[in-house]
PyMOL CGO cylinders between C-alpha atoms (Angstrom):
from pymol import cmd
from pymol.cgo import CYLINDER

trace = [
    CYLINDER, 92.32, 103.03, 180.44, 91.53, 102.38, 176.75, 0.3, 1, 1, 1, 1, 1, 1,
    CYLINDER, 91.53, 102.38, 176.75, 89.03, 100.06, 175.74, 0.3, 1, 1, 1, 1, 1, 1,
    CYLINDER, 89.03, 100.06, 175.74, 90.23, 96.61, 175.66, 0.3, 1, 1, 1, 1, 1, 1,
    CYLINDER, 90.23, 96.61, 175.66, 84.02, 93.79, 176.95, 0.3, 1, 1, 1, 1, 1, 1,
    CYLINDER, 84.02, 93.79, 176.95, 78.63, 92.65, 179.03, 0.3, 1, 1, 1, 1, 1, 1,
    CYLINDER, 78.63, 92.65, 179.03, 76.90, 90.71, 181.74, 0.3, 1, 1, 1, 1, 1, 1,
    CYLINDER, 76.90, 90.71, 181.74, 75.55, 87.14, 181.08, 0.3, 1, 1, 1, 1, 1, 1,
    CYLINDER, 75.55, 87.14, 181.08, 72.24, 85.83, 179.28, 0.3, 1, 1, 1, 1, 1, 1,
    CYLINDER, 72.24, 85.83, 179.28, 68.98, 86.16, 181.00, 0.3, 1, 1, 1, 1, 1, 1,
    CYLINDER, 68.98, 86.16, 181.00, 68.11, 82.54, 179.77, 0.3, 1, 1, 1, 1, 1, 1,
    CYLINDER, 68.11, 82.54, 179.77, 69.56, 80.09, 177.91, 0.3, 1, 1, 1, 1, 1, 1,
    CYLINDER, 69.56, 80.09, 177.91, 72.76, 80.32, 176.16, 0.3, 1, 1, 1, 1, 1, 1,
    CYLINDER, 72.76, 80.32, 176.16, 72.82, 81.90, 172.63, 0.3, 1, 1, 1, 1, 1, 1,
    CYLINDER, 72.82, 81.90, 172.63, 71.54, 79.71, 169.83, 0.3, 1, 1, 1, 1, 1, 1,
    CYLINDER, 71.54, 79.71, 169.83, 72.95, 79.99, 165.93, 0.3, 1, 1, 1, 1, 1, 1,
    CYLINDER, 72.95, 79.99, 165.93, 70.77, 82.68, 164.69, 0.3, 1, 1, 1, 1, 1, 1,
    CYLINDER, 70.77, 82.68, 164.69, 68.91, 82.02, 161.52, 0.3, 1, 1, 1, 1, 1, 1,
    CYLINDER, 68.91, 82.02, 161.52, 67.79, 85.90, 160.61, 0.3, 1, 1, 1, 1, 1, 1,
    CYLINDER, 67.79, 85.90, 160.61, 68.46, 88.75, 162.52, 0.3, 1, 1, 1, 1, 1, 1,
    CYLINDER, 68.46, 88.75, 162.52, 67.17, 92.27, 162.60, 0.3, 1, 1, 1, 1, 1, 1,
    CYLINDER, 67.17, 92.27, 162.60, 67.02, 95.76, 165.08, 0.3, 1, 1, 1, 1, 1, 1,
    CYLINDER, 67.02, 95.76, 165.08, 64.61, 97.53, 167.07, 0.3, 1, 1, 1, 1, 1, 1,
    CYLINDER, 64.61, 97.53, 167.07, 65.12, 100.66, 168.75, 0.3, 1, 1, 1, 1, 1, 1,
    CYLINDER, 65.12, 100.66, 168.75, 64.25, 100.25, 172.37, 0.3, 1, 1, 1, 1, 1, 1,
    CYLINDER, 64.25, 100.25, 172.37, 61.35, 102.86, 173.00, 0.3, 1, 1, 1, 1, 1, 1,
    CYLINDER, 61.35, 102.86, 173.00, 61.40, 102.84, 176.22, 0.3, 1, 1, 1, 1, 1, 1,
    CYLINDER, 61.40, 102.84, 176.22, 63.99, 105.56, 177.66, 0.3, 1, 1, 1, 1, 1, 1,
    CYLINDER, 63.99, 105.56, 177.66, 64.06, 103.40, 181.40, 0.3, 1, 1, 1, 1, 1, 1,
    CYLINDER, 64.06, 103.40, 181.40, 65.17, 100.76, 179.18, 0.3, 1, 1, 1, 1, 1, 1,
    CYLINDER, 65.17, 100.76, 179.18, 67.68, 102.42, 176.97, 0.3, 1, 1, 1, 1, 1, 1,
    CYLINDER, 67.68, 102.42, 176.97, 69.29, 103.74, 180.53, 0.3, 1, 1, 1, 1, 1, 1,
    CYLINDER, 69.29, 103.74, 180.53, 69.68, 100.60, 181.42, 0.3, 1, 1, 1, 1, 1, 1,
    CYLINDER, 69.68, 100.60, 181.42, 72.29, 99.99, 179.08, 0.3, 1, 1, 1, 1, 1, 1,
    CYLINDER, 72.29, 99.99, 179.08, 71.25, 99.78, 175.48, 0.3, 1, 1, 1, 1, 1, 1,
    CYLINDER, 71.25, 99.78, 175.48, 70.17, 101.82, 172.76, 0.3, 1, 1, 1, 1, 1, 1,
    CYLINDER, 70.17, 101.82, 172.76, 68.99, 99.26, 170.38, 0.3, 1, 1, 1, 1, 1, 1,
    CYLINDER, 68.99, 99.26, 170.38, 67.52, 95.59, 170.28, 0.3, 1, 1, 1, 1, 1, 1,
    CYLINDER, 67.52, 95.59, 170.28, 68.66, 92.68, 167.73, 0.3, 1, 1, 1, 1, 1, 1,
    CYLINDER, 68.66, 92.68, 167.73, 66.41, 89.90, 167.24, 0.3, 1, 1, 1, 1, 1, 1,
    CYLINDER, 66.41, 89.90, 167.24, 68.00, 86.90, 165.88, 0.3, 1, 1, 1, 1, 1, 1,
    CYLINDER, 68.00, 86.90, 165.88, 65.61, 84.73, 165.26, 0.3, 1, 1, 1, 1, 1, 1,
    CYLINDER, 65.61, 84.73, 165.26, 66.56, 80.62, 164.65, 0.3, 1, 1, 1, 1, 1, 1,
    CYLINDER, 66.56, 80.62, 164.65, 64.71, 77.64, 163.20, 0.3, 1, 1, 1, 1, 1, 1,
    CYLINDER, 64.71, 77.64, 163.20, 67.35, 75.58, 166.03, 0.3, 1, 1, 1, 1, 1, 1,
    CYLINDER, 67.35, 75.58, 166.03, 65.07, 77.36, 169.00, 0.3, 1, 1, 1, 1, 1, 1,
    CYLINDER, 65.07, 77.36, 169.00, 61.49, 76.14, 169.60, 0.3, 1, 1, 1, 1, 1, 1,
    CYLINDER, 61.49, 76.14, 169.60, 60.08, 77.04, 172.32, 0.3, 1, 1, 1, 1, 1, 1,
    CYLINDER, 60.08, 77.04, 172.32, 63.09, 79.33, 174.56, 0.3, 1, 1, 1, 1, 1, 1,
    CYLINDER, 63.09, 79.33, 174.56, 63.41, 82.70, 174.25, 0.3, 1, 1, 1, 1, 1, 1,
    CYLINDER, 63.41, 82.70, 174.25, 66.82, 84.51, 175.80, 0.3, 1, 1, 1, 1, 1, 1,
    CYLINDER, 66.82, 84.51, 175.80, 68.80, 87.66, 175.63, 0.3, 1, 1, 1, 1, 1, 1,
    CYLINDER, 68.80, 87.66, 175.63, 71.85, 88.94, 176.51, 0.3, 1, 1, 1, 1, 1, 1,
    CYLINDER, 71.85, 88.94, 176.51, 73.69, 92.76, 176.76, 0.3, 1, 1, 1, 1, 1, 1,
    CYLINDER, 73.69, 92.76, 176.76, 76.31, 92.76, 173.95, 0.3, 1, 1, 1, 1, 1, 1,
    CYLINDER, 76.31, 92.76, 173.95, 78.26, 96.17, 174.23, 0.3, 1, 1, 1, 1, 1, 1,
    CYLINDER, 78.26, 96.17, 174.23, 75.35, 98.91, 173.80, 0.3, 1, 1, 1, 1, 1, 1,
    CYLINDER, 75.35, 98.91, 173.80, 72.80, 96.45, 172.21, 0.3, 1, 1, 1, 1, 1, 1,
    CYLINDER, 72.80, 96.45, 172.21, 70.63, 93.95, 173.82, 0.3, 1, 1, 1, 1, 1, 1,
    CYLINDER, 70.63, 93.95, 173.82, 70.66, 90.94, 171.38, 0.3, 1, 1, 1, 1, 1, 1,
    CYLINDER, 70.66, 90.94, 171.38, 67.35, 89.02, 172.25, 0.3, 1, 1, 1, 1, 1, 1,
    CYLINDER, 67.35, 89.02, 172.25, 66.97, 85.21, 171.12, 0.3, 1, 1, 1, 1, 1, 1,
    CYLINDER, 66.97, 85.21, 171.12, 63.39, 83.82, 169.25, 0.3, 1, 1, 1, 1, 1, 1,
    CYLINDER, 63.39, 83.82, 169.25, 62.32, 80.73, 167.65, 0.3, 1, 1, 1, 1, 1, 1,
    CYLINDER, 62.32, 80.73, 167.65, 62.34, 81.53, 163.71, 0.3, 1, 1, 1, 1, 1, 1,
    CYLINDER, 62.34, 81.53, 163.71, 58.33, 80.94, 163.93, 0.3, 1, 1, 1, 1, 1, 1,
    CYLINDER, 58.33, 80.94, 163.93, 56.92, 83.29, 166.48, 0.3, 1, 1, 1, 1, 1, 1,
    CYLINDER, 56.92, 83.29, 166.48, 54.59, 86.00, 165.51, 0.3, 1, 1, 1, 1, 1, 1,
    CYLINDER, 54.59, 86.00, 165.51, 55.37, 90.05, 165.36, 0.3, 1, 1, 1, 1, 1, 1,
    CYLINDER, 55.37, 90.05, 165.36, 53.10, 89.99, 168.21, 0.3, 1, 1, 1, 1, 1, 1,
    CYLINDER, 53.10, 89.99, 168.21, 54.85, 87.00, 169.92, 0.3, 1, 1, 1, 1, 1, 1,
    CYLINDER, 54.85, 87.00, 169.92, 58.14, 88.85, 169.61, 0.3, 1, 1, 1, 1, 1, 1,
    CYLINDER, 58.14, 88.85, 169.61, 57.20, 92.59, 170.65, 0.3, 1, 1, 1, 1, 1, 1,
    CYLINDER, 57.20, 92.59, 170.65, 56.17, 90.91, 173.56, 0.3, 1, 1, 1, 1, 1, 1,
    CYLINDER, 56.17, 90.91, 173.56, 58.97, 88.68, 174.04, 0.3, 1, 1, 1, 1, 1, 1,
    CYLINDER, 58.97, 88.68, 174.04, 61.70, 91.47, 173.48, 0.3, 1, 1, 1, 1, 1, 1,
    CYLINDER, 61.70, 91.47, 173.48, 59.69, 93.46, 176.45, 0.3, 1, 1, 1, 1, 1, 1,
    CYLINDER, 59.69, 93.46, 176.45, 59.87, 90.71, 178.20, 0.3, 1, 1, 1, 1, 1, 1,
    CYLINDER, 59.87, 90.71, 178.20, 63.86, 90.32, 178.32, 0.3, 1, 1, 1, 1, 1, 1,
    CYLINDER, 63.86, 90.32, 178.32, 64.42, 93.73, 178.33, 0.3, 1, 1, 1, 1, 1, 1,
    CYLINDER, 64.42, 93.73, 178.33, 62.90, 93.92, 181.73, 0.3, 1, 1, 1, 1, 1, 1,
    CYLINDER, 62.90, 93.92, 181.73, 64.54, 91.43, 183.17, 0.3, 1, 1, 1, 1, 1, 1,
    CYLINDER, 64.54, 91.43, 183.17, 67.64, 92.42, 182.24, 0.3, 1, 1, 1, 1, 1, 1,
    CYLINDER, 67.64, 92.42, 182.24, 67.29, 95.69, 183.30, 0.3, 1, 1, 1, 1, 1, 1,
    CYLINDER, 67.29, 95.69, 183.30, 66.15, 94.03, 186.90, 0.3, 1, 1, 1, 1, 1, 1,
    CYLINDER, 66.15, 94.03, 186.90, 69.23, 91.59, 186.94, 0.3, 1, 1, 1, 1, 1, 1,
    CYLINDER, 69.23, 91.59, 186.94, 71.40, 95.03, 186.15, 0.3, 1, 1, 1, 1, 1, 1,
    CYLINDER, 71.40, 95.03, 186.15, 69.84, 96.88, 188.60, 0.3, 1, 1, 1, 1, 1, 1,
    CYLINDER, 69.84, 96.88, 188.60, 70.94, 94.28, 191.32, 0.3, 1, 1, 1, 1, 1, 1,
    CYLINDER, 70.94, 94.28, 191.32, 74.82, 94.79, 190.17, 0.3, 1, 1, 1, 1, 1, 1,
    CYLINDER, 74.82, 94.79, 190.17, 74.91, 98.65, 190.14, 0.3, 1, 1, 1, 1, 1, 1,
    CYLINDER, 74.91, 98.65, 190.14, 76.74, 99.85, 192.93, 0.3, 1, 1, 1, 1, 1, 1,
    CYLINDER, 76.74, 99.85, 192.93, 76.85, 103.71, 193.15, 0.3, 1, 1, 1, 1, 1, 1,
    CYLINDER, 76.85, 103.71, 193.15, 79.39, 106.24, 193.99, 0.3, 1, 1, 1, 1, 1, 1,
    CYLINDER, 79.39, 106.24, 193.99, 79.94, 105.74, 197.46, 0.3, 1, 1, 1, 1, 1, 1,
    CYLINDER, 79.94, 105.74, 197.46, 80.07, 102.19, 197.26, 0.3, 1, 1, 1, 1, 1, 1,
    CYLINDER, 80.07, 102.19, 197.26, 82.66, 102.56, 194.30, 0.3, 1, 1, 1, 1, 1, 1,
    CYLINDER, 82.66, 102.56, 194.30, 84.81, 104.77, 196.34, 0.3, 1, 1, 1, 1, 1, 1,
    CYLINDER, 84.81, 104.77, 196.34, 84.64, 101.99, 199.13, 0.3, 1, 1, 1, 1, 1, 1,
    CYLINDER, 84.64, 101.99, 199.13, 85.36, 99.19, 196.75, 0.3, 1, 1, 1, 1, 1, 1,
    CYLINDER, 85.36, 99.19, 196.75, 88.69, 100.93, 195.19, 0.3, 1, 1, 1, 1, 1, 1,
    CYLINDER, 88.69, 100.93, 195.19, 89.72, 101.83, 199.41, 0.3, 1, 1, 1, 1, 1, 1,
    CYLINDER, 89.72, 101.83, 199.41, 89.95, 98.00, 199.65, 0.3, 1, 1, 1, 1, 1, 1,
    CYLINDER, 89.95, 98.00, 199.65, 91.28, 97.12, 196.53, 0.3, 1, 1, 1, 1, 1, 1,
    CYLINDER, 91.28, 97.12, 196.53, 94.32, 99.35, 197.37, 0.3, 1, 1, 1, 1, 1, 1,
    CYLINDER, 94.32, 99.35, 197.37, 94.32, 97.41, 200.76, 0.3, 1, 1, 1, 1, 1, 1,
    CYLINDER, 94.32, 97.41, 200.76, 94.64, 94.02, 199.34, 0.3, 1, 1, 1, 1, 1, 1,
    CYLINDER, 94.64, 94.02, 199.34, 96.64, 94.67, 196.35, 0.3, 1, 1, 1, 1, 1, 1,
    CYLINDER, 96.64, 94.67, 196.35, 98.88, 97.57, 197.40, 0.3, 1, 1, 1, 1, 1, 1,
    CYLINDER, 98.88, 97.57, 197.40, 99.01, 97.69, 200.89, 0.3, 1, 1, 1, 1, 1, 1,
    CYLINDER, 99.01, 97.69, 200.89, 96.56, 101.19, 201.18, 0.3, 1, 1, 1, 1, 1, 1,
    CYLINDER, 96.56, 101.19, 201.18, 99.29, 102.89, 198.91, 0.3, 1, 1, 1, 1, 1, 1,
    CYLINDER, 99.29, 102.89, 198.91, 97.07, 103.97, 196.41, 0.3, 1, 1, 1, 1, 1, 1,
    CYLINDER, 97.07, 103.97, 196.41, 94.63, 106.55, 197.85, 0.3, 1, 1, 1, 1, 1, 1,
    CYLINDER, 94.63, 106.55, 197.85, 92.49, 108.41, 195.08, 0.3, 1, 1, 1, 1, 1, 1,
    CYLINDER, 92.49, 108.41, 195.08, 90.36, 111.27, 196.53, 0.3, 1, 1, 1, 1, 1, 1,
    CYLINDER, 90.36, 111.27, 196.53, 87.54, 110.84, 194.35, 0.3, 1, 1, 1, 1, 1, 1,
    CYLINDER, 87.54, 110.84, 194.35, 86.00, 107.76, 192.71, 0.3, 1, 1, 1, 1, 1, 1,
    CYLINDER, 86.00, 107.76, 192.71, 82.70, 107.76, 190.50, 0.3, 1, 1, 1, 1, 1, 1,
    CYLINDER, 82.70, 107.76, 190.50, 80.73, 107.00, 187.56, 0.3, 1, 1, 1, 1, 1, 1,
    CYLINDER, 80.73, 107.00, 187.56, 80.61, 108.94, 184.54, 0.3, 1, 1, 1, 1, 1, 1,
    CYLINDER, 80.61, 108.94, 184.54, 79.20, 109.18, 181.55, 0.3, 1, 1, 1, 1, 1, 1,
    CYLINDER, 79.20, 109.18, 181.55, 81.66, 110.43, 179.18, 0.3, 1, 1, 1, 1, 1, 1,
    CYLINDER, 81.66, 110.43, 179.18, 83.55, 107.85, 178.47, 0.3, 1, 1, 1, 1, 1, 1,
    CYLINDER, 83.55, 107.85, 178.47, 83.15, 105.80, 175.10, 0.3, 1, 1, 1, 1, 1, 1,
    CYLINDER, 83.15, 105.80, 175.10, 86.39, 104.75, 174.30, 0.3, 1, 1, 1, 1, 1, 1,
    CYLINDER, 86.39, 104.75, 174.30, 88.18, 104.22, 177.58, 0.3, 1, 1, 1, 1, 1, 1,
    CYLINDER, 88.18, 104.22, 177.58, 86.97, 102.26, 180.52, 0.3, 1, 1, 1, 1, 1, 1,
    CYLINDER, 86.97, 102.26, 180.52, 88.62, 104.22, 183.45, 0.3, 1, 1, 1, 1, 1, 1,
    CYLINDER, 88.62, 104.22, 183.45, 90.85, 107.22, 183.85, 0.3, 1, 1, 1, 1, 1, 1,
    CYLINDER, 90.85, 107.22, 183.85, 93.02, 108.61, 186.26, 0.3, 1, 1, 1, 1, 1, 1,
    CYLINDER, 93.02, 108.61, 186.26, 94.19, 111.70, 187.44, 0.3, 1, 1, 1, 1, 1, 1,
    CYLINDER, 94.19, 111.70, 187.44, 97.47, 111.07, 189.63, 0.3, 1, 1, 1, 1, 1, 1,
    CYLINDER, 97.47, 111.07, 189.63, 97.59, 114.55, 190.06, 0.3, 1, 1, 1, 1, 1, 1,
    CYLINDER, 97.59, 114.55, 190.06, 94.21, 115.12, 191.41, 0.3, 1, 1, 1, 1, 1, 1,
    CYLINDER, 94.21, 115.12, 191.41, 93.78, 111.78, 192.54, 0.3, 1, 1, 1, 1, 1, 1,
    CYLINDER, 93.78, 111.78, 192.54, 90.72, 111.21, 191.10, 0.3, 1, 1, 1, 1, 1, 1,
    CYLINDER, 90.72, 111.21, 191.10, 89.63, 107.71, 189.24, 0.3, 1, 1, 1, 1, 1, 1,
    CYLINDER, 89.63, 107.71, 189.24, 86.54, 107.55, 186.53, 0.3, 1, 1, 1, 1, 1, 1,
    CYLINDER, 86.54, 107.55, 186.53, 84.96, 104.56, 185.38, 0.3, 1, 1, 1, 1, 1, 1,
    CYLINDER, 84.96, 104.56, 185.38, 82.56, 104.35, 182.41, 0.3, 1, 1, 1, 1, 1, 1,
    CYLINDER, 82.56, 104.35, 182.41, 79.06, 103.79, 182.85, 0.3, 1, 1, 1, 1, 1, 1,
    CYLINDER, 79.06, 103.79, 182.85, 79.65, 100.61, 180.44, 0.3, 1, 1, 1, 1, 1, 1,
    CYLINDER, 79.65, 100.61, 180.44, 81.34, 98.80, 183.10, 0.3, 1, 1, 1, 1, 1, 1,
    CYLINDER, 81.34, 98.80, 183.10, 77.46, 99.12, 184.80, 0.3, 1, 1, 1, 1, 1, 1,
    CYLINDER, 77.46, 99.12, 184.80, 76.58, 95.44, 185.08, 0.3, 1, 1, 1, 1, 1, 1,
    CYLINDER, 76.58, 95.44, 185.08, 79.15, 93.67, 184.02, 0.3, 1, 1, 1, 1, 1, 1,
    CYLINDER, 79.15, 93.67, 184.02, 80.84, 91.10, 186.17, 0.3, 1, 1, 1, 1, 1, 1,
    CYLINDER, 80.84, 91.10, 186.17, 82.35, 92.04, 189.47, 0.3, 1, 1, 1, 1, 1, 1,
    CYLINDER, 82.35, 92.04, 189.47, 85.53, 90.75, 188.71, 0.3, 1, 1, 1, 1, 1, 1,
    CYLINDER, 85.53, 90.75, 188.71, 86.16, 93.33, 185.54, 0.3, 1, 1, 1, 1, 1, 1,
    CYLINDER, 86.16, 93.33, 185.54, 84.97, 96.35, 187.44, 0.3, 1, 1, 1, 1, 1, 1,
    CYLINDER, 84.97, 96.35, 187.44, 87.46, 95.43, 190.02, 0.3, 1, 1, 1, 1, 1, 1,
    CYLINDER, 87.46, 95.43, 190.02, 89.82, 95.12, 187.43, 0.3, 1, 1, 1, 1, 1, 1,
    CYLINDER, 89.82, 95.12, 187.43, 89.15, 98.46, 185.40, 0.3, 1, 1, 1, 1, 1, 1,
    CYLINDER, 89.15, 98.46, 185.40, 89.29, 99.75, 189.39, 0.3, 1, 1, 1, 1, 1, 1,
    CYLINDER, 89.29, 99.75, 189.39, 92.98, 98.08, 190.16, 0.3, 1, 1, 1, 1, 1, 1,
    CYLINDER, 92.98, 98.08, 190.16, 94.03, 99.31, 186.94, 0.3, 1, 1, 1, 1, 1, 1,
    CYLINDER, 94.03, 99.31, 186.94, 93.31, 103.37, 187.50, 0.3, 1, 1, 1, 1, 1, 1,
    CYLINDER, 93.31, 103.37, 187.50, 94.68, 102.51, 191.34, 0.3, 1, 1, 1, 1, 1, 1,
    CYLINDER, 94.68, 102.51, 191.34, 98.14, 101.51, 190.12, 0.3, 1, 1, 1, 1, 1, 1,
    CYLINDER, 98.14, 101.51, 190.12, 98.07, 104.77, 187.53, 0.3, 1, 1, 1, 1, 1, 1,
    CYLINDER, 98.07, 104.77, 187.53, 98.02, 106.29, 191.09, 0.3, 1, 1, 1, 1, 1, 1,
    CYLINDER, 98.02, 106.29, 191.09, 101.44, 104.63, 192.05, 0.3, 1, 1, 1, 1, 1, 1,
    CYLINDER, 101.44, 104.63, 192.05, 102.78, 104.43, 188.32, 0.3, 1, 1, 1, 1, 1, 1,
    CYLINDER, 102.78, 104.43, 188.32, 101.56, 106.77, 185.30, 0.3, 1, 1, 1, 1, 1, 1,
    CYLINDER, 101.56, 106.77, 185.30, 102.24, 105.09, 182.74, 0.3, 1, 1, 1, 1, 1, 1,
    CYLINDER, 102.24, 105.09, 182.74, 102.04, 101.60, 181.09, 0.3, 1, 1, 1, 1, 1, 1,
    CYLINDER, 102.04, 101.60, 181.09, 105.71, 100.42, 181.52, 0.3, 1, 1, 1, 1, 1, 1,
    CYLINDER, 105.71, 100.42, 181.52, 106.94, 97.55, 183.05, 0.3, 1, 1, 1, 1, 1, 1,
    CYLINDER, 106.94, 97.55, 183.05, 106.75, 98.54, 186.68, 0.3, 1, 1, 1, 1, 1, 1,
    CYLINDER, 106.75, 98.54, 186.68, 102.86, 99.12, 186.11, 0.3, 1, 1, 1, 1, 1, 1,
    CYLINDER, 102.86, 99.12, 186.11, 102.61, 95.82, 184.81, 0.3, 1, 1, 1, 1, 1, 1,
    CYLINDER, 102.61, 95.82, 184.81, 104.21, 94.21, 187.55, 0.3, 1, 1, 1, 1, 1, 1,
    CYLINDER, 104.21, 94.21, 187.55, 101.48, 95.67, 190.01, 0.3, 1, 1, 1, 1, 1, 1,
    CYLINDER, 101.48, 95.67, 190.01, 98.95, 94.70, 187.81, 0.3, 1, 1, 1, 1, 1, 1,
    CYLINDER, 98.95, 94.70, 187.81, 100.09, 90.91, 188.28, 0.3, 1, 1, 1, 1, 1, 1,
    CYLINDER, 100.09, 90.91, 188.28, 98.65, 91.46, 191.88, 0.3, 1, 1, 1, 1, 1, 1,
    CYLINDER, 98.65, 91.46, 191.88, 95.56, 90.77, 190.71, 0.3, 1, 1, 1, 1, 1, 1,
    CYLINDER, 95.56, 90.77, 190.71, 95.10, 87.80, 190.05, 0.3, 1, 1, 1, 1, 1, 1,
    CYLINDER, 95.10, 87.80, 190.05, 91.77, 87.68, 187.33, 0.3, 1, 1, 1, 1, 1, 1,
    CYLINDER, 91.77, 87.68, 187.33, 93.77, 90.60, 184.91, 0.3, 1, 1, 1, 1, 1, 1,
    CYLINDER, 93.77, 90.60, 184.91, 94.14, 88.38, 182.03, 0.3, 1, 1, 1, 1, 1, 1,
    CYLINDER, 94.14, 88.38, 182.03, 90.61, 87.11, 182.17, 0.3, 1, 1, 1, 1, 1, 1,
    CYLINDER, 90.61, 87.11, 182.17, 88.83, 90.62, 182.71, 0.3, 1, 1, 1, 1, 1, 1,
    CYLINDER, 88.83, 90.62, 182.71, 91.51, 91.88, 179.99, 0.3, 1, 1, 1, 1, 1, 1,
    CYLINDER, 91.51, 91.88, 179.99, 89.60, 88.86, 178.01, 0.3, 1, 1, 1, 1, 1, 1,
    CYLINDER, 89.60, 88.86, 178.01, 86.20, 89.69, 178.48, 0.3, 1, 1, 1, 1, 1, 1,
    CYLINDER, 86.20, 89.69, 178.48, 86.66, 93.46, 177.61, 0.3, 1, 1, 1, 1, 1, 1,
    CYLINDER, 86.66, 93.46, 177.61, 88.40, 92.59, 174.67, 0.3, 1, 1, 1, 1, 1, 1,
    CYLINDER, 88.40, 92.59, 174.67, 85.77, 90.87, 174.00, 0.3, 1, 1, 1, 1, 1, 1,
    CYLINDER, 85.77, 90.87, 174.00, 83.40, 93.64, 174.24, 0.3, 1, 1, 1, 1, 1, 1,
    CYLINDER, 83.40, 93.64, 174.24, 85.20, 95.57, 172.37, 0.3, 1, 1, 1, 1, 1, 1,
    CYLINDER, 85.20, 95.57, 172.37, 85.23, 92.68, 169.11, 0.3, 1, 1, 1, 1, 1, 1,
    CYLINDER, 85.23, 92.68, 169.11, 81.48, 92.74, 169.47, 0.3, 1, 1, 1, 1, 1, 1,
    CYLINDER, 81.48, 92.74, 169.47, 81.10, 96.12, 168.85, 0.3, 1, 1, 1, 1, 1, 1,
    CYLINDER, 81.10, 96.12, 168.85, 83.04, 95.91, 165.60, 0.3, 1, 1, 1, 1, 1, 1,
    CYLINDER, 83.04, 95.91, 165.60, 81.05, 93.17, 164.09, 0.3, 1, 1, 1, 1, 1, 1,
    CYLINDER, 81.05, 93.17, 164.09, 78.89, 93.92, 160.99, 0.3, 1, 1, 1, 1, 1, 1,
    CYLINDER, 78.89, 93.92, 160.99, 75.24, 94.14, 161.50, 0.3, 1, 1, 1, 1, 1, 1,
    CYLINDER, 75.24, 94.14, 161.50, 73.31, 91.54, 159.69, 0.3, 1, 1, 1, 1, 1, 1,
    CYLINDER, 73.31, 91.54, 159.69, 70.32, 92.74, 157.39, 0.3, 1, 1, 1, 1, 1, 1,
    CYLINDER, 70.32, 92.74, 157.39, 66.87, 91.99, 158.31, 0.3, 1, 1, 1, 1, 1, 1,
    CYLINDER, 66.87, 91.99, 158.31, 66.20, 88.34, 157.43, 0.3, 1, 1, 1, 1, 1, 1,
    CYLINDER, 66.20, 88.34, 157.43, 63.18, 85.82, 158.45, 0.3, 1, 1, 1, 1, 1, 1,
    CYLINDER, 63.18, 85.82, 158.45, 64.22, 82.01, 159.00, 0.3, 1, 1, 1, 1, 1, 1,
    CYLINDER, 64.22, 82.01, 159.00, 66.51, 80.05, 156.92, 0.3, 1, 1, 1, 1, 1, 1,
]
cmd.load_cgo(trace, "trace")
């Protein structure tokens, strides 16, 4: 499945930023967890709340415009913690995967769809799930680690109907209207996917 999209805020919603820059994340426990760098935006709009969200493999974390390097190192640990707690939570590993797809096909496809392997893998950067119809086997990107239930049961309906129909014609389509959240998970990961093209901002300090 191509790429078409990352879990909610740990705080507040996101504020206007007023300067934004990147840190790497140090910490490789963190950077498992789902990103590989840290934007502070930093606005003059935020006083007192700090917040920070997974947007595709960044963590974007949220600061008043006046807090200290100090405030802010400590801060960004902060989030990045509980994000990676919040994440932890929503992982569901192999054998659970394999489970949820089993009664997917049930409710969707009447147990027509029967893949003999489902798991994680880490491979995948420009898809979200693959299939095999021919082995029967179903991947889905480590990405999609986190995100909303709903969109991992998507990606997982999608490479359950490649089992039934190969390609992307009309009949696949048709199956795909049995679920019925496709257009909004097909939202979110296009979504994603726009974030990750947007132009980093240079390193900036207030307004």
């Amino acid at each position: 499945m191509p790429a078409d999209p990352s879990p909610g805020p740990a705080g507040e919603p996101a504020a206007p930023a007023a300067g934004t820059h990147r840190r790497s994340s140090a910490d490789p426990a963190r950077r498992a967890s789902a990103t590989s760098a840290v934007e502070v935006r930093r606005s003059a709009r935020r006083s007192r709340t700090v917040s920070a969200y997974r947007e595709g493999d960044r963590t974007i974390v949220l600061i008043p415009a006046r807090m200290s390097e100090a405030e802010e190192q400590r801060w960004v640990n902060v989030m990045l913690d509980k994000l990676a707690a919040q994440e932890k939570k929503r992982i569901i590993g192999d054998t659970e995967l394999a489970e949820r797809a089993e009664r997917l096909s049930a409710q969707y496809f009447q147990g027509r769809a029967r893949p003999v392997s489902v798991r994680w893998v880490t491979n995948q950067n420009t898809r979200w799930g693959s299939c095999t119809p021919a082995e029967g086997s179903i991947r889905l990107s480590h990405r999609l680690q986190g995100m909303p239930e709903y969109v991992v049961d998507y990606v997982l309906v999608h490479e359950l109907a490649h089992l039934l129909v190969p390609g992307h014609g009309p009949r696949f389509w048709r199956l795909l209207d049995a679920y019925p959240r496709t257009e909004r998970a097909r939202g979110y990961l296009e979504g994603v996917v726009a974030a990750d093209r947007l132009p980093h901002l240079p390193a900036a300090r207030g307004e």
